[in-house]
N, C-alpha and C positions, 0 to 999 in steps of 0.2 A: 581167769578161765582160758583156757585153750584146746584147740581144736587137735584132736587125737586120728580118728577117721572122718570117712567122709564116702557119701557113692551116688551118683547118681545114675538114672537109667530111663527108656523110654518105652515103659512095660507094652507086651501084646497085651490088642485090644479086649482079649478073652480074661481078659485076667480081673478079680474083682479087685475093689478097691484097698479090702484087706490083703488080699495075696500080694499085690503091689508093695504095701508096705513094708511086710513082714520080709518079702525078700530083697527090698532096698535096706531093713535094718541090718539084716544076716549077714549082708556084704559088706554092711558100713563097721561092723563090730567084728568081723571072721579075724583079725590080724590084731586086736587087742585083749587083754584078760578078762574083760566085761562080762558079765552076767544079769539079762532082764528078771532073772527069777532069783535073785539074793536080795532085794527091796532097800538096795543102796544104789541104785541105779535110777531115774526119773524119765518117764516115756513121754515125751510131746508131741501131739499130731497137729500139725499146720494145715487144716482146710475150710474151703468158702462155703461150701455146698456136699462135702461127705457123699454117701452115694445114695442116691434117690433122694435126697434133700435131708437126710437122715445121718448126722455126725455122732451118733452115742451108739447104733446097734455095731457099726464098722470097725469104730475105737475098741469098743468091748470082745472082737472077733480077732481080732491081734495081737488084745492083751491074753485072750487065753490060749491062742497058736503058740505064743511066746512063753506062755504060764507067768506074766508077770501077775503080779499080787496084788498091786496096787492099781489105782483108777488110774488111765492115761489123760494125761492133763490135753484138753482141747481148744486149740489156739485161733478161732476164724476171725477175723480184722478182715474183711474184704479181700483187696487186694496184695495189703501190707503183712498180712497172717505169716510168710514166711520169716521176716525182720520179728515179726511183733514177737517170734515164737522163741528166737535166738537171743531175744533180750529178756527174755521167760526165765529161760535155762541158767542166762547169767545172773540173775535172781536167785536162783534158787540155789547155785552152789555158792552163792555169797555168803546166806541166809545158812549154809552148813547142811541142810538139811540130808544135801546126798553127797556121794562122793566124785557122779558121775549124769548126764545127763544126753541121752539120745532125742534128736530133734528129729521127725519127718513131714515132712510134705508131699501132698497130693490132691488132688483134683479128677473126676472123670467128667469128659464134654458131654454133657447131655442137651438133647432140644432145651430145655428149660433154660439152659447156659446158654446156649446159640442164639435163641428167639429172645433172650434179654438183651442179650447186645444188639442182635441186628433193629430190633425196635429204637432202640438209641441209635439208630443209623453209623452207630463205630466197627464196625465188620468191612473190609475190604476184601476186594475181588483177588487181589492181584498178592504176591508176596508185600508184608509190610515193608515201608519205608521210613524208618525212626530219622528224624530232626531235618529229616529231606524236604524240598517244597513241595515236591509231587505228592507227599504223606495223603491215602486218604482213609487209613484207615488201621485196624489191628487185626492179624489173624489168630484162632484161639491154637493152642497145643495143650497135652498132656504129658506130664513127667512126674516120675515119683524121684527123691533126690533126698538122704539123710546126712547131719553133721552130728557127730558125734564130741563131746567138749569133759574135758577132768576139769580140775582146780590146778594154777597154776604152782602147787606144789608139789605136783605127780611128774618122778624122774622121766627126763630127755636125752637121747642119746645125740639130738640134732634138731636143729632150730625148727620150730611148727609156727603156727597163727598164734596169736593171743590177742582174745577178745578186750578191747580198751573201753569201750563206752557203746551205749546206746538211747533213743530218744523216740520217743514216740509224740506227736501233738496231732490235733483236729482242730482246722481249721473252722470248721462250721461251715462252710461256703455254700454247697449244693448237695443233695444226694448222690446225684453222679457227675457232677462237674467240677473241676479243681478250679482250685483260687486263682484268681487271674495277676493275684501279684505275688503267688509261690508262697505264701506266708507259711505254712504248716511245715513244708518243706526247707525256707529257709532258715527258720526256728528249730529244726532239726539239726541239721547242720552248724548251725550254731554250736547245735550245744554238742554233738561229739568231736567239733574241733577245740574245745576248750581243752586246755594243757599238752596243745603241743604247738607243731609247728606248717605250715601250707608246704612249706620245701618238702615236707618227708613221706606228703601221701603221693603215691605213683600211679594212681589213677582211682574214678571214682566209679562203679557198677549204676546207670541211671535206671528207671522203668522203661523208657524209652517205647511206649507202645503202637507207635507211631501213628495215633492219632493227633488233630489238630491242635486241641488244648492243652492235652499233659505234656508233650513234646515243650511247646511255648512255655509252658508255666515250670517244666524243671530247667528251661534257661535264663528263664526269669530267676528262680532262688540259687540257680548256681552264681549267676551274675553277681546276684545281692551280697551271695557270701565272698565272692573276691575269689573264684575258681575258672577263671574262664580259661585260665592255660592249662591247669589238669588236666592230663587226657581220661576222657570217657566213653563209656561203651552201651548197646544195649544189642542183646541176644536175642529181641522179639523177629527179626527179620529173619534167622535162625529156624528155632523153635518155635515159636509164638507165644502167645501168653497163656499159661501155664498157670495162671492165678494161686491157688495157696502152695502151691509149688514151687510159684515163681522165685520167690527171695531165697531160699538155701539153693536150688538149681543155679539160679546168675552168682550168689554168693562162690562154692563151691566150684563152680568154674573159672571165675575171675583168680581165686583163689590160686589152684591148681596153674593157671597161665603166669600169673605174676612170679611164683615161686621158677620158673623156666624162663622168664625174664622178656613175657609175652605179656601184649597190653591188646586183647583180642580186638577184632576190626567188628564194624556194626554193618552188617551184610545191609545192603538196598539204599545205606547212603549215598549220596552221590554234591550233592549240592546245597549249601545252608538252607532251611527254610523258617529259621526261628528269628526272632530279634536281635537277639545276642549271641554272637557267634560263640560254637563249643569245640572244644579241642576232639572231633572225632573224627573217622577217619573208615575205609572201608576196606582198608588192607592193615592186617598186622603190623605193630611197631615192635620192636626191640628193644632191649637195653639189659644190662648188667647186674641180677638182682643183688640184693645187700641187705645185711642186718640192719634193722628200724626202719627201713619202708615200711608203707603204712596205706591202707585201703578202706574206701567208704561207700558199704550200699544204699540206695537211695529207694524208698517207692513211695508209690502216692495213691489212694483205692477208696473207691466210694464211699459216698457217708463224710466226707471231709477229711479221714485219715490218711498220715505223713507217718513214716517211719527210717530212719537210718542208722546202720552200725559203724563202727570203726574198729580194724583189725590190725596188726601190727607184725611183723617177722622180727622173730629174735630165738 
């Protein structure tokens, strides 16, 4: 499978959760031969919470702006919804059944959203601070952000992403707490580095929410997996968390940076505050990109679930 288009965007607040999508798909599909109304094409919506807590009336407002035909497949995993949905799609054009598959994600911040975090006391005052010591907290954002994927036998005129594996595990751990020894997370990563090699990924997308524990616990599973020199990023200091957004949004960007031979900085870093030190950094690095580099997103979202991809230039 591989990634054909791609768009992200940071819709006005006037805009519902449908208009959001339909014109993050439009832009992500405008420069390909796609069509959502030929029923060889498969619609995935990545979200936690849909609008007004309501994931079917929204999906179905899309699918008929679009005139697509079929049910839009609905992907919510907590926080992990944007991986969970990219490993959906890769399913499903394995499985043959389409020729084509449009991925989106979205989220709108509602009180409901706000007052659930702030009651978990994870809300910070200040811009977040991902793997910082000063970390006290995550701020929320909104983003709508679509990846668009063929089968990797649809002609190329020049090298794109190609999806290599994907893994999803739950930990069990807490509701809303991760595992304190990354288990789900490191079990992830396991399993999409099998059949290749640690040299050839150039960097890896974390959650990076810049609260105290998932910060801790993805340096704990990065540790475990034997990654501590790969460099890493996270975009929450940025945007903020962007919840069923978040994975195509940080994917997509990390994306877009790598292929420019950018390995983006993690804004509000400033000084270790995990256990195990990570190869991040809060200014831009450089380098020379190349065929078989190779990229891994990481998230980790209540309820116990762990999710990560692996993508590949060629």
């Amino acid at each position: 499978m591989k990634r054909i288009g791609s768009h992200s965007v940071f819709a006005p607040a006037e805009k519902t959760f449908a208009e959001r999508v339909v014109h993050s798909i439009n832009k992500a599909i405008e420069n390909t031969e796609l069509s959502l109304s030929d029923g060889q094409t498969a619609l995935i919506i990545s979200s936690t919470k849909g609008e007004d807590l309501d994931l079917i009336k929204p999906s179905s407002q899309v699918a008929e702006i679009l005139h697509y035909p079929n049910t839009p497949i609905v992907v919510s995993n907590a926080c992990t919804s944007g991986v969970c949905a990219q490993i959906v799609a890769a399913r499903l054009l394995q499985s043959k059944q389409y020729k084509a598959v449009v991925v989106t994600g979205c989220d709108l911040i509602t009180e409901f959203i706000r007052s659930g975090f702030d009651v978990l006391h994870a809300l910070s005052k200040n811009p977040a601070r991902p793997f910082d010591i000063a970390r006290d907290g995550l701020n929320l954002g909104e983003a709508v952000a679509t990846m668009v994927f063929v089968d990797d036998n649809h002609p190329s005129e020049s090298p794109c992403w190609h999806y290599e594996s994907g893994s999803i595990h739950n930990d069990a751990n807490h509701i809303s707490g991760p595992s304190r020894t990354g288990e789900g997370s490191y079990l992830c990563l396991q399993d999409v580095l099998k059949d290749t090699t640690i040299d050839t990924i150039a960097m890896i997308g974390l959650h990076g929410t810049g609260t105290l524990y998932n910060d801790e616990m993805e340096s704990i599973a990065i540790h475990r997996a034997g990654l501590d020199q790969i460099p890493v990023n996270s975009f929450k200091g940025v945007y903020g968390h962007t919840l069923g957004a978040a994975g195509l949004l940080e994917t997509n960007l990390c994306l877009h940076s790598l292929e420019k031979g950018i390995i983006p900085s993690t804004k509000g870093y400033e000084t270790q505050g995990t256990t195990y030190s990570l190869s991040v950094s809060s200014e831009e690095r450089y380098f020379i990109p190349y065929k078989g580099m190779q990229f891994i997103k990481l998230l980790s979202g209540f309820g116990g679930t762990n999710a990560a991809v692996r993508y590949k230039w060629q």
